[in-house]
N, C-alpha and C positions, 0 to 999 in steps of 0.2 A: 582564346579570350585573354585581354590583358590582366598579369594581377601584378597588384600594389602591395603595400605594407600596409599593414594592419593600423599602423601612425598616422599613415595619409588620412585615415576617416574616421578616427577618434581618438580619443585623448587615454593612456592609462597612467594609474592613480595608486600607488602604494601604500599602505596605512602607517598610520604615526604612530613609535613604538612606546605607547605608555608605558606607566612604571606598572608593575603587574600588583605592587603592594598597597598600589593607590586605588586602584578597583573597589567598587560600590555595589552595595544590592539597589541601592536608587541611584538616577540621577537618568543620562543620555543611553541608550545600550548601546555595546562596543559592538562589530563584528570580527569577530578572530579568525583567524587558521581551523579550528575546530568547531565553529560556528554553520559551518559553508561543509554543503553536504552534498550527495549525487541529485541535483534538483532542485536545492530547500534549503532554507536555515531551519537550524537546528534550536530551541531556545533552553533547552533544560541547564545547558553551561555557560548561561548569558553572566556577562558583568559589564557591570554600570562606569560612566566617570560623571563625577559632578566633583569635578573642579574646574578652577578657574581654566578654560585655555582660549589664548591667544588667535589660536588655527584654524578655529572650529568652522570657521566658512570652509573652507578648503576641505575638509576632510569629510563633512556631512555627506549622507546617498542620497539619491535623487529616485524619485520615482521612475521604473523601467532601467535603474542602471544594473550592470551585469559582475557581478562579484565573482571572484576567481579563487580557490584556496592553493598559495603558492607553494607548498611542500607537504609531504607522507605519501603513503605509498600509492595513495589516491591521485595524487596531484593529474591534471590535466582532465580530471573523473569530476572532482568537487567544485563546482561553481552552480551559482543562483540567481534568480531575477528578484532583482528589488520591486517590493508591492505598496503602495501607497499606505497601504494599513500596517505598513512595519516601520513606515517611520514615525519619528526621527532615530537615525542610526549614525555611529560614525566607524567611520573605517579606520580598523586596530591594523597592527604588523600581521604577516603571513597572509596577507591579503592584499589581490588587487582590482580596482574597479576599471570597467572598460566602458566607456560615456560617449555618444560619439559628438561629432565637431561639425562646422562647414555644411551643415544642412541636411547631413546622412540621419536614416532613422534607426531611432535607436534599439527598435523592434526588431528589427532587422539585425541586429548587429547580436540579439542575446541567441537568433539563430545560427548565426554566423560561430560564433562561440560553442553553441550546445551542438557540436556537430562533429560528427567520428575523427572528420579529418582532422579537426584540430586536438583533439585527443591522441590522434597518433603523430602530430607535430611534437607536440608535450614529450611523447615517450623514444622521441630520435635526439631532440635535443635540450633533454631535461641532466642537470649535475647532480652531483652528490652520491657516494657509494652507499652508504646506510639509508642515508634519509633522501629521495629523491627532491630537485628543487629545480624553480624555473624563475628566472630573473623578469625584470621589469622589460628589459632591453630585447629579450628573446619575444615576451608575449607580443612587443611592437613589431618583431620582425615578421610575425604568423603571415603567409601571403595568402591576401583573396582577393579574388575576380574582382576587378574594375567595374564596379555597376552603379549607373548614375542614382541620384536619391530617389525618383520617381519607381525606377525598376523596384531597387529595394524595398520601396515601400510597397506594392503588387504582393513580391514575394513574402512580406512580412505578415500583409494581408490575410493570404491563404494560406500558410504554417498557422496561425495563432488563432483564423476561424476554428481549426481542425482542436486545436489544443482550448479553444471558449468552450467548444459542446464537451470536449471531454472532463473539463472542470464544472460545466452545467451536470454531467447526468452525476459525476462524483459530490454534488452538493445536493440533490436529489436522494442519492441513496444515503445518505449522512441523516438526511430528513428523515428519507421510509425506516432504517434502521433506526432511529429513535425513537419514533411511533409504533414499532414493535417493542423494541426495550421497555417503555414504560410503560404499557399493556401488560406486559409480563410482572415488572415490581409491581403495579397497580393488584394484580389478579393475586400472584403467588409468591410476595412476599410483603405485601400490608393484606394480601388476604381479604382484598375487597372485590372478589369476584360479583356477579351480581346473582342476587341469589333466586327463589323462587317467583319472589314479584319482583323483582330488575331491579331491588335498592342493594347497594354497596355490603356484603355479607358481614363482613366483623365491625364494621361503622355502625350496623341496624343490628347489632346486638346477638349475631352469629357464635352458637356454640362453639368455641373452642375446647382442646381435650391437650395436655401434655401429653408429649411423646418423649418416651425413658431413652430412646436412639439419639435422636437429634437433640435432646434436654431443651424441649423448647416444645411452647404450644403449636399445633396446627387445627385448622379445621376438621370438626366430626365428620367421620365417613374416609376421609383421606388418611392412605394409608405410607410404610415408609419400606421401601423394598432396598435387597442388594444390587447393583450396577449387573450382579450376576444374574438376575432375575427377571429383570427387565429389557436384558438384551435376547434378539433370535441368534446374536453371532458377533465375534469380534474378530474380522478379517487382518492376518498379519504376514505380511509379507518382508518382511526385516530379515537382510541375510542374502534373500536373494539378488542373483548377477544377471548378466546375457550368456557370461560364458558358462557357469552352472549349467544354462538351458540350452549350450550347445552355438549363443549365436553372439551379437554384438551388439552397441548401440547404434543407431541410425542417422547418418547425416542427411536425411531430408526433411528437412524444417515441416513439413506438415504430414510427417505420422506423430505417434499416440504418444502425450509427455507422459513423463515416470514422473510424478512428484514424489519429495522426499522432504523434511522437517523445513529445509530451507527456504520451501516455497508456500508456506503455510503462516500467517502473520496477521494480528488484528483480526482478523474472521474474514478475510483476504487471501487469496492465490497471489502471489509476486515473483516477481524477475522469473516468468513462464520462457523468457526467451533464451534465457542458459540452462534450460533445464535440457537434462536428456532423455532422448527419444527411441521408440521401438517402433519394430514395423509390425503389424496385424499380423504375421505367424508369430513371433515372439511376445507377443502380447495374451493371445489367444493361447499360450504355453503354459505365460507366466500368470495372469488373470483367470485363474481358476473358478473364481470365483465374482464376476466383474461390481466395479461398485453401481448400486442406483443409486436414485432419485430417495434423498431420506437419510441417505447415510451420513455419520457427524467423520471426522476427522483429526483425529488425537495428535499432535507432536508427543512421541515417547521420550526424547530427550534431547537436548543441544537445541534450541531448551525445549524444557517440555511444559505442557501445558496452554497450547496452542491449537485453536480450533478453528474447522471451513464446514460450513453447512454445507451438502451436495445438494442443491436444487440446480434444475436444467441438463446440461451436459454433465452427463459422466463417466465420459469415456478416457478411463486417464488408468495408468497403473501407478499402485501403492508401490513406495519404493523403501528406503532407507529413514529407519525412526519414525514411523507413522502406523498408527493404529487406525481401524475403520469401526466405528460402531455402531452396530446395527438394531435399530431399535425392535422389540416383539410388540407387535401391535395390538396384542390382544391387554397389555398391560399398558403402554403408554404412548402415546404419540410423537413423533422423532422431533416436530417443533418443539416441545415441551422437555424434553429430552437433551436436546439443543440447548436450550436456557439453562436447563438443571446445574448441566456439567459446565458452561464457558461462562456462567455469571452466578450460579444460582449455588444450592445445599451442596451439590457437586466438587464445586470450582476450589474450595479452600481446601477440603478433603484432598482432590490429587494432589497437592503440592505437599500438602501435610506427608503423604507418603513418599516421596522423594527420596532415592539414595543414589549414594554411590559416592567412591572416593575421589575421581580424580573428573568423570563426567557424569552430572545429575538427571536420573532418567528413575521414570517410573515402570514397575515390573508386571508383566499382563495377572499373574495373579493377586498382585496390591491392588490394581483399579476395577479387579472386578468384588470386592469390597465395597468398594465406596456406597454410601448410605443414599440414595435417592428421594426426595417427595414426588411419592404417586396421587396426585388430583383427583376426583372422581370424572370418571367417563362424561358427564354432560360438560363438566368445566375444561377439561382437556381438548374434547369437540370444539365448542365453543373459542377455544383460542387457535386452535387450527383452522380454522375458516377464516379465521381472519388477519393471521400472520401470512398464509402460504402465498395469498394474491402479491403479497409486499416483497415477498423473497424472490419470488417470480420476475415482477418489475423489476428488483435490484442487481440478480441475474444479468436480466437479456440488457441493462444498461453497461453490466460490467462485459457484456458479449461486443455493446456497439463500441465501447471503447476501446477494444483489444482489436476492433476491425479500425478506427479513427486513427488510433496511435501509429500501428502495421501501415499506415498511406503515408502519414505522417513521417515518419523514420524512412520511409521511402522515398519521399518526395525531397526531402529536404538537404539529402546530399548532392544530389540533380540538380536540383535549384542554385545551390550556391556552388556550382562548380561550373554553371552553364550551359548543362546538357540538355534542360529541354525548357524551354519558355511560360509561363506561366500563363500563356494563353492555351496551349495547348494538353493541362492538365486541372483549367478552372469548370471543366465538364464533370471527371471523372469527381474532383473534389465536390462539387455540387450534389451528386448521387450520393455521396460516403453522406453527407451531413443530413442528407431528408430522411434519413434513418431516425436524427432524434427527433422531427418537429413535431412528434405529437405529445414528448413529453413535455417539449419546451413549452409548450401551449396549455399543459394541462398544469405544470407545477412551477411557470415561470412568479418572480413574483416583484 
């Protein structure tokens, strides 16, 4: 296959180095060097310009243009796709935009970009001893394959089918997790469960009783237990190795991940593909105890205070800063249990306990402390029947996405390298996707 310079088929774009003292909390937002993240802009460190400039044609993004973060130690890692709903943006220093020219599409080209190879272009021919850096002139010289604009757009086509469903079911579960969230404050914490005739319990004039524990009313009959109490078992495998057990970790991408603290975020499993792996005897060694269906999932420190509900697949070992808590069912149910600790009476309490000089982690006999609200049995029920379907769906959505992305990240260095034609994996691509159509159909909107 021929390949060209990255020049040949689109324009790159450096940002304009405002003065940093002139920066606004109103006006245009900037995109910086620190803005530009693995996939995403970041907005928590936005800064404004409203002032006058002269430039401002030039420098504005465009919907679908491809942002680059040009130095740290990320460099060649940090770049994002510009989305219509983030502009108007303009483009700051340590940043460059890749737009393309001449008829090529532009879609095409944020794959072209988001793609290993040019990540390890970045890391052959990137400067700077401290601070890694890559120039305007190097990101033009990136070579790839010669492909007319027609081809590219095919291939742009089916990359970005692959990545619409996977931002359909991640907007989906954003939904069902909200609609339990508010179930939960609606029920146990304004305490408007519904009571014996189905009207709103403390709105209809529902007993309350102060609790001396919590220094706060709750509902009559509900009681306030220790975290020690309400658990059958708090699973801890912190400490342990492969070599402890005699073996290693496993370089075959499909045995059993070892999660540890860093793969536990938002009520989210993440970066599952650096994690490391054990083979079923070392598993079966070290899993003494294996996790189910039920179990909550504690980050113990770095940082802690980080929780994954287990519904669905459980077949994972506990590794490094991670607690398993296991709910005893005859006192409360692990939904409810769920909410308690990662939103609820729980959630301020562990952090409250916190120590440590130099890294912040909580200690197994501090969290089994913490002060718990135990519901009564019919209202406990009651919200378990009606969260568990939701966790379920949200689950096997996060299952089809982790099968969508894995074709995806497969397919896409093939593609742009010219190894196999997009006619000849618009098959396989069609089966990956009728996996979601019946959520599409049910919660498209």
């Amino acid at each position: 296959m021929k390949l060209i310079k990255l020049s040949k088929i689109a324009d790159v774009i450096t940002g304009f180095p405002f003065k940093g003292e002139l920066y606004s909390d109103v006006g245009i937002r900037t995109v910086r060097g620190e803005n530009v993240t693995e996939g995403s802009l970041r907005w928590d460190t936005i800064k404004c310009w409203n002032q006058k400039f002269d430039k401002q044609s030039h420098y504005l993004l465009q919907n679908n243009d491809v942002v680059i973060g040009m130095d740290g130690s990320k460099v060649g890692k940090n770049k994002a796709r510009i989305k219509s709903g983030d502009l108007p943006l303009l483009l700051a220093q340590r940043v460059a935009c890749v737009r393309a020219k001449n008829g090529n599409d532009q879609i095409f080209l944020y794959y072209l970009i988001n793609n290993p190879r040019f990540e390890e272009y970045v890391f052959k021919t990137q400067t700077g001893s401290s601070v890694p850096h890559i120039s305007k002139t190097q990101i033009e010289d990136f070579k790839v394959v010669d492909f007319d604009p027609k081809t590219q757009h095919k291939i742009a086509n089916v990359l970005s089918a692959l990545d619409d469903k996977i931002e359909l079911n991640n907007k989906i579960n954003a939904e069902l997790e909200a609609m339990a969230k508010t179930r939960y404050d609606y029920w146990f914490v304004q305490f408007d469960f519904p009571n014996a005739e189905g009207k709103p319990y403390k709105s209809s004039g529902g007993e309350m009783v102060y609790n001396e524990v919590l220094k706060r009313e709750i509902p009559k009959g509900w009681e306030v237990k220790s975290l020690e109490q309400c658990l059958e078992n708090i699973i801890d495998y912190r400490g342990k190795t492969p070599k402890k057990l005699g073996g290693d970790w496993s370089e075959n991408r499909n045995d059993i991940i070892a999660l540890s603290a860093k793969h536990v975020k938002k009520g989210k499993l993440v970066n599952l593909d650096d994690a490391n792996r054990l083979d079923e005897n070392l598993y079966k060694l070290w899993m003494k105890q294996p996790l189910r269906e039920g179990d909550i999932l504690l980050t113990s420190e770095a940082p802690c205070g980080e929780f994954f509900y287990m519904i669905g697949n459980t077949k994972y070992c506990l590794s490094q800063r991670l607690f398993a808590l296991r709910a005893d069912a005859l006192i409360i149910k692990h939904s409810v249990l769920y909410y308690e600790l990662s939103s609820g009476t729980g959630y301020s309490q562990i952090l409250g306990k916190v120590s440590g000089s130099t890294v912040f982690g909580i200690r197994q006999d501090e969290l089994r402390t913490v002060n718990i609200q135990v519901p009564s049995s019919e209202t406990q029920n009651a919200f378990h029947e009606f969260v568990m379907p939701i966790y379920k769906k949200i689950r096997n959505n996060d299952y089809q996405n982790q099968e969508l992305a894995a074709l995806r990240d497969w397919l896409l260095p093939m593609l742009m390298n010219g190894q196999v034609k997009v006619s000849e994996v618009y098959k396989e691509v069609e089966e990956k996707l009728a996996m979601v159509a019946e959520g599409e159909v049910a919660y498209e909107k």
